[in-house]
N, C-alpha and C positions, 0 to 999 in steps of 0.2 A: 810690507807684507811679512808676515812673521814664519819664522817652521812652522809646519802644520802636518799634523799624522796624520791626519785624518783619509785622506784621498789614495792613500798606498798602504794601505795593513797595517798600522800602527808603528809604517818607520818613518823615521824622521827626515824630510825633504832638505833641502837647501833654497836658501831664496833665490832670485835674480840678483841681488845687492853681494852673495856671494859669489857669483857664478862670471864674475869681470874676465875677461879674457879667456887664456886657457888653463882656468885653474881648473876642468873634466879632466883634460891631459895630465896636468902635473898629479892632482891626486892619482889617477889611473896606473901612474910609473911609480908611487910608491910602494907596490909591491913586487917589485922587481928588485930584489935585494939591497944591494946599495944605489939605486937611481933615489931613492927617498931622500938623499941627500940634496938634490936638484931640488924636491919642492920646500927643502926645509929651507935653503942659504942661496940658490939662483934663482927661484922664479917672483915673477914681478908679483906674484900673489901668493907670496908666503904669509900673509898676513891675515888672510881670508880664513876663517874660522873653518868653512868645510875642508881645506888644502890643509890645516893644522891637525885637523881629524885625521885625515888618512897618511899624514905624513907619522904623525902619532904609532897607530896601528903598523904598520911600515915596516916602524923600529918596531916595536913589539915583535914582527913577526921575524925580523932578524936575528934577532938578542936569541926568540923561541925558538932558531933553524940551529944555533948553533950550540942552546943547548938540549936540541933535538940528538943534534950530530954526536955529543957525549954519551948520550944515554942511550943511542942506536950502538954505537960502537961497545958498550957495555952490554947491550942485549944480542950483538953477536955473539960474545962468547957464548950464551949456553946454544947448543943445537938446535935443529930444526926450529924449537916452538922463537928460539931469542933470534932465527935467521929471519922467522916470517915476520913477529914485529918491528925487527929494524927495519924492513922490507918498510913496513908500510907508516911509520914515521913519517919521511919524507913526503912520501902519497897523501897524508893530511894535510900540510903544510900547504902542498902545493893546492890543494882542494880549497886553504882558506885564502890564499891567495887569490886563486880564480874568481872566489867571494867577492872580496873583496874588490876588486876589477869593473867586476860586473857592477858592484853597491857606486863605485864612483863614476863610471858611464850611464847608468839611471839617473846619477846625482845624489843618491843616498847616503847619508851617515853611516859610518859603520863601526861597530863594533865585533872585537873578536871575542867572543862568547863573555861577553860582556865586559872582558877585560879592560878595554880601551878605556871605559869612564872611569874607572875608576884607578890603575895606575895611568896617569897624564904627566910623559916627560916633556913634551911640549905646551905652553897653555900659553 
């Protein structure tokens, strides 16, 4: 059985050939900051193209929290307008987080605004 967009809005499913054990779980934990490490080096399905997808994104969105965390701390300093975007840095992050979550308990591919295909530190 191949990926197939077709039956989900034009995203990209996972097979059953990917889906061995509990590789829903281990993706699912790679957006929990460092748990991403779990599906990159312990789980028995690190191997599985969809567990490499979201362990991928994962990192991505770690590498993005921390240099989220510089440029929040830079947009402190100016008042009010640099208090309210720092404010809500984090609030996105956690939003693509959540995304992503939900993309790997559907079983979905994900990408972070497209980012994921095309920097791949895992492949």
């Amino acid at each position: 059985m191949e990926n197939n967009t077709a039956p989900n809005n034009g995203k990209r499913m996972a097979t059953e050939a990917e889906l061995q054990g509990n590789a829903v779980i281990y993706a699912a934990l790679c957006y929990v900051c460092p748990l991403w490490l779990i599906g990159l080096l312990a789980s028995p399905e690190k191997d599985s193209a969809f567990v490499k997808n979201h362990v991928n994104c994962g990192i991505l969105l770690s590498i993005a929290g921390v240099a989220s965390g510089v440029i929040a701390g830079i947009l402190a300093l100016i008042p009010v307008v640099g208090w309210i975007l720092a404010g809500l840095v984090p609030v996105a992050l956690l939003v693509v987080a959540i995304l992503g979550i939900v993309a790997a308990v559907q079983k979905e591919y994900f990408t972070i605004f497209g980012l994921a295909d095309k920097l791949q530190i895992i492949k």
